[in-house]
ROZAKOL-592182 format. One record per residue: x negated, y, z negated of N, C-alpha, C, O in turn; chain. Coordinates in steps of 0.2 Angstrom, whole numbers. Layout:
! residues N
{rec {X,Y,Z},{X,Y,Z},{X,Y,Z},{X,Y,Z},A};
...
//
This chain:
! residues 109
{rec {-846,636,-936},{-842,634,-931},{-835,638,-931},{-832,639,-936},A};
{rec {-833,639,-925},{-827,643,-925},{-822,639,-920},{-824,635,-916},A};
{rec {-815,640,-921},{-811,637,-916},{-804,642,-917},{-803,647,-921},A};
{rec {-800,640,-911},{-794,645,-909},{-789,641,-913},{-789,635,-913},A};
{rec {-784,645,-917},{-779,643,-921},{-773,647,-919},{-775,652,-917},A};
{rec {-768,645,-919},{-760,649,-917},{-759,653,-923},{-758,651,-929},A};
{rec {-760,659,-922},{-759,665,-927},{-750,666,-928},{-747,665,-933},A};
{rec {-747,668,-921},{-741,669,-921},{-736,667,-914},{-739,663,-910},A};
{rec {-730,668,-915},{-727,666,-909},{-726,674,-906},{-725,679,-909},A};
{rec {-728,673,-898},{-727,679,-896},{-721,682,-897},{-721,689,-898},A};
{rec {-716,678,-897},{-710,683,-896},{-711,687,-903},{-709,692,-905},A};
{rec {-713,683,-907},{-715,688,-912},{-719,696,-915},{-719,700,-920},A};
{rec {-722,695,-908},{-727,705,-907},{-719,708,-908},{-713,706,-907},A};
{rec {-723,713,-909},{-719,718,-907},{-721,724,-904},{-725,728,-907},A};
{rec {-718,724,-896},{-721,727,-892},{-727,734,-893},{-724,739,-894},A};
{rec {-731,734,-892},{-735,740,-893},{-737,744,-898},{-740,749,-900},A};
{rec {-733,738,-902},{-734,740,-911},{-740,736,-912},{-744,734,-909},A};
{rec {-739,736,-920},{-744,731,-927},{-738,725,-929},{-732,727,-929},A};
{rec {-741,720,-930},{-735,715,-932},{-740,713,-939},{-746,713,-939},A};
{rec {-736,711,-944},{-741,707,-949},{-741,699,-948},{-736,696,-945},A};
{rec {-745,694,-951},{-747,688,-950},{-751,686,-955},{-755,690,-958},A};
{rec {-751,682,-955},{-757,675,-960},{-759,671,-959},{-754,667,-957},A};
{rec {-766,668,-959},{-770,663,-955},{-771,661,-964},{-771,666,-968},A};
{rec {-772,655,-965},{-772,653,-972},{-771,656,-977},{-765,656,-978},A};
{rec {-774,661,-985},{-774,667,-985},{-774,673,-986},{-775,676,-991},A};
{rec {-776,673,-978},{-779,680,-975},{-774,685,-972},{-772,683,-967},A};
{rec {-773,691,-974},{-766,693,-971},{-770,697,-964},{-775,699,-965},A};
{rec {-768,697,-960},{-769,701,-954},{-765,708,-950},{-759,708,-950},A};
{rec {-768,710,-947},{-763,714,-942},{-764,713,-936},{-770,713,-934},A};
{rec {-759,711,-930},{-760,711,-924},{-756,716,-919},{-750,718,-918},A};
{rec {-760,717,-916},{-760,724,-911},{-758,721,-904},{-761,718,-900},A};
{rec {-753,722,-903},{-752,722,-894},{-751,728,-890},{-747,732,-891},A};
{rec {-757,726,-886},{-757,733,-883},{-756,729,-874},{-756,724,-872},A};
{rec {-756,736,-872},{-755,732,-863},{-762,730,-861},{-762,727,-855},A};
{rec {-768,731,-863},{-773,727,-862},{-776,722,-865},{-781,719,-863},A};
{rec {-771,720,-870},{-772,713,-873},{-771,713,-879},{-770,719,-882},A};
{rec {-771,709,-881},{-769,707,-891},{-776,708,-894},{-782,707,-891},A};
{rec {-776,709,-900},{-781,713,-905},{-779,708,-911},{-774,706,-912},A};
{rec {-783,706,-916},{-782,703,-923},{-790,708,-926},{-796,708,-925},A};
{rec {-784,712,-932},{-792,714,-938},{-785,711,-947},{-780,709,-948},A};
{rec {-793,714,-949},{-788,714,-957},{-784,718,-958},{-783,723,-955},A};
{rec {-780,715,-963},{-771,720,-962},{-774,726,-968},{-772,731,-966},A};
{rec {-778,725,-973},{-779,732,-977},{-785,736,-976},{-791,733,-975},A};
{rec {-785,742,-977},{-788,748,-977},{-795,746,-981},{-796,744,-987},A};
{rec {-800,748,-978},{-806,748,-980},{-807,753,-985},{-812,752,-988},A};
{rec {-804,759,-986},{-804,764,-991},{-799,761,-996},{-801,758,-1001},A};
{rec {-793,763,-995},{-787,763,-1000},{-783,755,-1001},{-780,754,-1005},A};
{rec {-784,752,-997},{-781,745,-999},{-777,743,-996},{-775,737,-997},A};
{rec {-772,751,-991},{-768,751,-989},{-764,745,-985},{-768,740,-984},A};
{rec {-759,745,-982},{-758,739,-980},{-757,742,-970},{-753,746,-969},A};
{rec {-761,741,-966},{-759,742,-959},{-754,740,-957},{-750,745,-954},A};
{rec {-753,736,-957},{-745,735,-954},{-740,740,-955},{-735,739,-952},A};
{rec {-739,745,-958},{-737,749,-961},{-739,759,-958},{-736,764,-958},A};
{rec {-744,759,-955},{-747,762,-951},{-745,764,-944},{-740,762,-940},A};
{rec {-750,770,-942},{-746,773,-936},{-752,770,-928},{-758,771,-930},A};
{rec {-751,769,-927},{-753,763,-920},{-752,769,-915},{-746,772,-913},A};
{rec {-758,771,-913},{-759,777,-905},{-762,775,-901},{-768,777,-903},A};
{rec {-762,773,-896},{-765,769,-890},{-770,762,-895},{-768,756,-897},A};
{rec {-775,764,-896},{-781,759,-898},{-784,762,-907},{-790,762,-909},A};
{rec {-780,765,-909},{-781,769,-914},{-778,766,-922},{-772,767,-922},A};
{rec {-779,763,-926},{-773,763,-931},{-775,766,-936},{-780,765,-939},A};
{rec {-770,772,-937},{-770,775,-944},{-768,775,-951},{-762,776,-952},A};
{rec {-770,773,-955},{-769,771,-963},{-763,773,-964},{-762,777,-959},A};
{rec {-758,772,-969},{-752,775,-971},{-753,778,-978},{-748,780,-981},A};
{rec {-759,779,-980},{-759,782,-988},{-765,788,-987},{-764,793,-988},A};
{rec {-772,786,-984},{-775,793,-983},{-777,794,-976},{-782,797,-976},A};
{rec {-774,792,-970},{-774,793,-963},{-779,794,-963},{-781,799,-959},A};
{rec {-785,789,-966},{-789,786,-962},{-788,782,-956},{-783,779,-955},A};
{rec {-796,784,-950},{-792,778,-944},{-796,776,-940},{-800,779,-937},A};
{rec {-794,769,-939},{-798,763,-934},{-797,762,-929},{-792,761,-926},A};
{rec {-802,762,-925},{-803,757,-918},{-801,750,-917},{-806,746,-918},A};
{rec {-797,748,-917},{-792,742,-916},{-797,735,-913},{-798,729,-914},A};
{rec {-800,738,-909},{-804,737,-902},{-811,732,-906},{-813,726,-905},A};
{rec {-814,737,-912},{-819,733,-915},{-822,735,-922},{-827,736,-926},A};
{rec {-813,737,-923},{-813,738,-932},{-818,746,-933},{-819,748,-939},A};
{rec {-821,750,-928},{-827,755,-933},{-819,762,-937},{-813,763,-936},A};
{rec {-822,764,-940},{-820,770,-941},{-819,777,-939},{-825,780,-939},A};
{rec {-815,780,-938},{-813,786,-933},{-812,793,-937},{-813,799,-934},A};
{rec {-810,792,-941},{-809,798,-947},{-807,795,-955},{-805,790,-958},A};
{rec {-811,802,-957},{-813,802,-964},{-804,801,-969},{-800,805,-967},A};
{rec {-802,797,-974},{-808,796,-978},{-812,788,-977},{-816,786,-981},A};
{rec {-810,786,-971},{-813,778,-970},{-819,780,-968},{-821,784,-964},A};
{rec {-824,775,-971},{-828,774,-968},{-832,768,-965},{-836,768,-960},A};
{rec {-830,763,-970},{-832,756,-967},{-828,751,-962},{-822,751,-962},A};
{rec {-832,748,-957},{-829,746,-952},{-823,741,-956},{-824,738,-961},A};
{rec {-815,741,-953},{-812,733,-953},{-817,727,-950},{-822,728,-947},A};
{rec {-814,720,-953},{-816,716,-950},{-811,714,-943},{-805,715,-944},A};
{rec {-814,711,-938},{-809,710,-932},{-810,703,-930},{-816,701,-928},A};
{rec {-807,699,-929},{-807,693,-924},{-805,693,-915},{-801,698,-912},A};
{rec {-807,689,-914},{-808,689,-906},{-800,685,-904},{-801,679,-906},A};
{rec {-794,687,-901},{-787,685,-898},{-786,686,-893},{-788,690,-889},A};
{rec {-782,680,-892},{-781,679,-885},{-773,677,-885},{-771,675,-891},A};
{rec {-770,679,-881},{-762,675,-879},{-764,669,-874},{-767,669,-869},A};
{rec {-762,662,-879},{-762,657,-875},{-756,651,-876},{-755,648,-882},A};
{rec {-753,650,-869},{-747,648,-871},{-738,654,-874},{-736,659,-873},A};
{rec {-737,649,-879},{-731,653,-880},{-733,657,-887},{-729,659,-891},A};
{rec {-740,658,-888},{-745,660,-895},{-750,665,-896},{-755,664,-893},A};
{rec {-750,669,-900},{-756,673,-902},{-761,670,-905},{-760,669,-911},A};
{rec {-767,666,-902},{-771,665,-907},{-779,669,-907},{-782,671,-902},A};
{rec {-778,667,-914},{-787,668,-914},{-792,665,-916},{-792,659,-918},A};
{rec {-796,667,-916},{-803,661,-916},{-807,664,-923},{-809,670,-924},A};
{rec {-807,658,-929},{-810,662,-934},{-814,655,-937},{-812,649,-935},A};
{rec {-819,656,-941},{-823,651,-944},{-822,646,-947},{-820,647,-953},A};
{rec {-821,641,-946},{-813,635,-948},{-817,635,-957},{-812,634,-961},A};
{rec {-822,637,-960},{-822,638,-967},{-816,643,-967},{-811,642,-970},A};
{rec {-817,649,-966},{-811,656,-967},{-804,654,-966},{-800,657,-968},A};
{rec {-802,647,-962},{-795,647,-964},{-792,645,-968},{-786,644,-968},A};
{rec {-796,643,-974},{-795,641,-981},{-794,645,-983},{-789,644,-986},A};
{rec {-796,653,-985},{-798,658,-990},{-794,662,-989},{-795,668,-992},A};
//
């Protein structure tokens, strides 16, 4: 079972950037983009790195330790040295809020 939880306050994005966040704890990265808000995991499937800390090119985010780089859109990997997908949740802006929709077990963890 899944349900929507308030991740962030909007005025909190930062515009057309990565913002960092935490849903229990789980750290995240959230993506605003002008076609909508994005939530994956905040660290690097190769190096551990931390996303929020990365460079953000339309629907792209690239690692800040081996520029490895993500499709924001559904976590796959885009260049080497990554190669395993992010995980991604499904967000929406509702209200005065970024939330997203995650397994109500995972907001404990």
């Amino acid at each position: 079972m899944s349900e929507w939880q308030n991740l962030i306050p909007l005025a909190d994005l930062e515009p057309d950037d990565v913002t960092p966040a935490r849903i229990g704890k789980r750290r995240l990265a959230v993506y605003d983009r002008p076609d909508g808000v994005y939530v994956t995991a905040a660290r690097c499937t190769h190096g551990g790195a931390d996303l929020c800390d990365g460079y953000l090119d339309g629907n792209v985010i690239e690692c800040p330790l081996h520029q490895g780089c993500f499709d924001i859109r559904d976590g796959s990997p885009l260049e080497a040295p990554a190669t395993r997908s992010l995980a991604t949740f499904q967000a929406r802006k509702q209200g005065d809020f970024v939330q997203v929709k995650m397994p109500v077990k995972a907001l404990t963890i």
